[in-house]
C-alpha positions in Angstrom: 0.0 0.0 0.0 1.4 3.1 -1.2 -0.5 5.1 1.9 1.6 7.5 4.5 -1.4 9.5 5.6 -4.7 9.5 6.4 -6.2 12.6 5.5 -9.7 12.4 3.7 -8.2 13.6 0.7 -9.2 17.3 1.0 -7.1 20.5 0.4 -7.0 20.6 4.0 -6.5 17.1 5.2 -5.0 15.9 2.1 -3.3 12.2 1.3 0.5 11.8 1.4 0.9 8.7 -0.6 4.3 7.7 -2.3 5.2 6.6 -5.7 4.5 3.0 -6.6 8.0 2.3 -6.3 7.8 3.6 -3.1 11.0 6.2 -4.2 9.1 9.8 -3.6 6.3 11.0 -1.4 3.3 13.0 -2.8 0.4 15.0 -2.0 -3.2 14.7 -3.2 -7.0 15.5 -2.6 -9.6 15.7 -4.9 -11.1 19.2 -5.6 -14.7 18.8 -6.8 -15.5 22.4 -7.2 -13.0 22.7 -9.7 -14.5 23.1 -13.6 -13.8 20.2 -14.9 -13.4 18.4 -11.6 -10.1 18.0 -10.4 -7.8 15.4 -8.6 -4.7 17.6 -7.5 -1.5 16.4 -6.8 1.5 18.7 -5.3 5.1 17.0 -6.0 7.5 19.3 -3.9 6.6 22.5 -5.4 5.3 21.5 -8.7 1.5 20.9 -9.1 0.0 18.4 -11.6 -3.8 18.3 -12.0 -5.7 15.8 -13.7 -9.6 15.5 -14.7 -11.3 13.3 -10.9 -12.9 11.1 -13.8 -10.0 9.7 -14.4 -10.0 7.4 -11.4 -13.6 5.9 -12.3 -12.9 6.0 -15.9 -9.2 4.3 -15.7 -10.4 1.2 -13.6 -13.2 0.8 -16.2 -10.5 0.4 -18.4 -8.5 -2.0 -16.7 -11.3 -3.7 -16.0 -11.9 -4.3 -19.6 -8.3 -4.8 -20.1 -8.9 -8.0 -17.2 -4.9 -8.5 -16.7 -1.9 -6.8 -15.3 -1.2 -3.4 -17.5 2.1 -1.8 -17.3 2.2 1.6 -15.8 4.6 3.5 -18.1 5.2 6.5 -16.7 6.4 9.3 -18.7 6.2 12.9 -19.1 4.4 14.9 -20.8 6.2 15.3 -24.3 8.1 12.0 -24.0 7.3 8.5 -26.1 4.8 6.2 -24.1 5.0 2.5 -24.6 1.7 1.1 -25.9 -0.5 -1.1 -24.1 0.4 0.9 -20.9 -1.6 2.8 -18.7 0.6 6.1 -19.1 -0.4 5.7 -23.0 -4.2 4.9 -22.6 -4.4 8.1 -20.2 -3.3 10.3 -23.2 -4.7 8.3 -26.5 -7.6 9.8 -28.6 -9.7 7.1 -27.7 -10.0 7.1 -24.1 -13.0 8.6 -23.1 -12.2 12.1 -22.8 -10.4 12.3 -26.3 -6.7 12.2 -25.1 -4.7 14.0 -22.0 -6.4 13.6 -18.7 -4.0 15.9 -17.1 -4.8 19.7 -17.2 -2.2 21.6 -16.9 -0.5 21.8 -20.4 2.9 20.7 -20.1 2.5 18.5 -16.6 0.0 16.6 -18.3 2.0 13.2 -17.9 3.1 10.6 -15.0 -0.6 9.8 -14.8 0.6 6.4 -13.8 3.0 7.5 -11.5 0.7 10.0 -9.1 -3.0 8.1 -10.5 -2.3 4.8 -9.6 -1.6 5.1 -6.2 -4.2 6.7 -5.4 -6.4 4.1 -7.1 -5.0 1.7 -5.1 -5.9 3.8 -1.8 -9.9 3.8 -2.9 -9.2 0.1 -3.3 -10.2 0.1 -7.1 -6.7 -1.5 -8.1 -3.9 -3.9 -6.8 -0.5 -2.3 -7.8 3.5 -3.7 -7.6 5.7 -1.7 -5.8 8.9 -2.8 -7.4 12.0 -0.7 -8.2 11.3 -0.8 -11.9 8.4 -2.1 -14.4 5.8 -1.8 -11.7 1.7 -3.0 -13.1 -1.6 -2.8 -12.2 -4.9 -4.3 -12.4 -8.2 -4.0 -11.4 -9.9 -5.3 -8.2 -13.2 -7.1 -8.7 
C-alpha cells in the first residue's frame, strides 16, 4: 500500500501517498468544485492536476483490459510504450479524447501519481517494485 497518511483527501487534510516504487512521497486530494473536476496532486513545489474522472474511468478500463497493465510513466512530451496505462491516459480514444492531465505541459506521470491513489480507494492492486511496476483491477 502506497498510503503515509490518512487525510480524507481534501485541500486541508489531504493524502500523502508515495510513488509505486515507493522512491518519492506526494500530495493529493480531490477538488470537486474545480470546472472540470479535479484530482490535485503537489510533488514538492510543482503541481500536476488531472480531470477526478479519471479514477472511475481508468479502472473501467482495466477492468476491460482484465490482466496486469504496465504503468509506463512518462512525461508529458516524452514517447509512451503502448499497451500501458501512461499511453491509454493520453490516446484519442479514451473517453475524454486524449490528455487527462490539465495543466499543459504537466499533463503526464498519470501512472505515477494516478495509480496510487487508485489503489488507496481500493479500485486497483498495484506492484511496488523498483522498476516495471503494473496494475490491475480489483473485482
Amino acid at each position: 500500500m502506497t498510503r503515509i497518511s490518512y487525510g480524507n483527501g481534501t485541500a486541508d487534510d489531504p493524502w500523502i501517498l508515495k510513488t509505486p516504487p515507493n522512491s518519492s512521497d506526494f500530495t493529493v486530494w480531490r477538488d470537486k468544485q474545480a470546472e472540470p473536476p479535479a484530482l490535485i496532486v503537489q510533488v514538492g513545489k510543482t503541481r500536476l492536476s488531472y480531470q477526478l474522472r479519471c479514477l472511475d474511468d481508468c479502472q473501467a478500463m482495466l477492468k476491460a483490459h482484465n490482466d496486469w497493465m504496465p504503468l509506463g510513466n512518462a512525461d508529458e512530451g516524452k514517447p509512451v510504450k503502448e499497451g500501458t496505462v501512461e499511453a491509454w491516459a493520453r490516446d484519442e480514444s479514451n473517453p475524454v479524447g486524449g490528455y487527462y492531465g490539465l495543466r499543459k505541459g504537466y499533463r503526464g506521470r498519470f501512472a505515477n501519481y494516478v495509480t496510487p491513489v487508485m489503489e488507496l480507494l481500493g479500485l486497483v492492486e498495484l506492484e511496488h517494485n523498483a522498476r516495471n511496476n503494473r496494475v490491475r483491477a480489483l473485482p
